[in-house]
N, C-alpha and C positions, 0 to 999 in steps of 0.2 A: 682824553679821559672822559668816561660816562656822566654826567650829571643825573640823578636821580633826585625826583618831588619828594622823596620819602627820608623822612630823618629820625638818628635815634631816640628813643621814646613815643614816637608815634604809635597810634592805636590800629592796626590793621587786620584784614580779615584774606586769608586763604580764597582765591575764586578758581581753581584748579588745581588738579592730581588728589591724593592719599586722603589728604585732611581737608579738602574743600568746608569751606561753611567755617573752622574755629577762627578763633579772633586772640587776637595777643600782641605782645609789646614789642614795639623791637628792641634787639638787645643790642646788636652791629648792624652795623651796612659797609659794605664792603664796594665801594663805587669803580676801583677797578675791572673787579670779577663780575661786576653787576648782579651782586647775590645779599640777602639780607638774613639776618637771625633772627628769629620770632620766638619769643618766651613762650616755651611748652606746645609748640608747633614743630612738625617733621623729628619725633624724638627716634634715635638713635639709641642702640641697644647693642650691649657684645654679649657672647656667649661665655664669659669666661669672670668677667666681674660684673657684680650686679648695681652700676651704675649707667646713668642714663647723660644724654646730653641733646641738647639741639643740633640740628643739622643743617645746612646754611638752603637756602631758596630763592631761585632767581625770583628778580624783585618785580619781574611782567607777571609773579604769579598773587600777589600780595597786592589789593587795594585798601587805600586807607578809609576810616571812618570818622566822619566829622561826630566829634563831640557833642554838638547843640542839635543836629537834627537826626542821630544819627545812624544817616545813609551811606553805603557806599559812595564815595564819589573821587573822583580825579580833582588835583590842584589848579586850582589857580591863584594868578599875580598881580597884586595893585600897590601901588604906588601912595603911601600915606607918608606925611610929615617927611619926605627924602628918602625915605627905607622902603625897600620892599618887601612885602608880607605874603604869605599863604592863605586864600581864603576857599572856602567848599562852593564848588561851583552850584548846588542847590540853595542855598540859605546865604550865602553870603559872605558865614561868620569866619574869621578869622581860627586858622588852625593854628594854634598852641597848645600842647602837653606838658 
């Protein structure tokens, strides 16, 4: 099974295909498929009702955005109080949403 840095609620940004550049929540992650759902990212459209829906994106295409500085950046892991946490490889700060 895939392990993916990315978790629901996180704040991520598109860096390839369609919608490069928007930014949005995740709704799922789907660690099997290695693909994620992004609130109002890759919307999906049929021709016949006029509803809309997200569409899933593999998750090499989604990098996250630290909150306090924020950059694109890749995860990192430190070790506080026995637990291990998510922190933005820039700033330092701890990733919670």
């Amino acid at each position: 099974m895939n392990s993916l840095n990315i978790k629901t609620g996180d704040k991520v940004q598109v860096i390839s295909g369609a919608d490069k550049g928007k930014q949005g929540k995740i709704v799922t992650v789907s660690a099997k498929e290695n693909k994620v759902i992004v609130e109002g990212v890759n919307m999906v459209t049929k021709h016949v009702k006029p509803k809309q829906a997200e569409g899933a994106l593999y998750a090499s295409k989604v990098q996250l955005v630290c909150p306090k500085c924020d950059k694109l950046t890749r995860v990192a892991h430190k070790i506080e109080d026995g637990k291990k946490i998510r922190v933005c490889k820039h700033c330092g700060a701890e990733l919670k949403y």
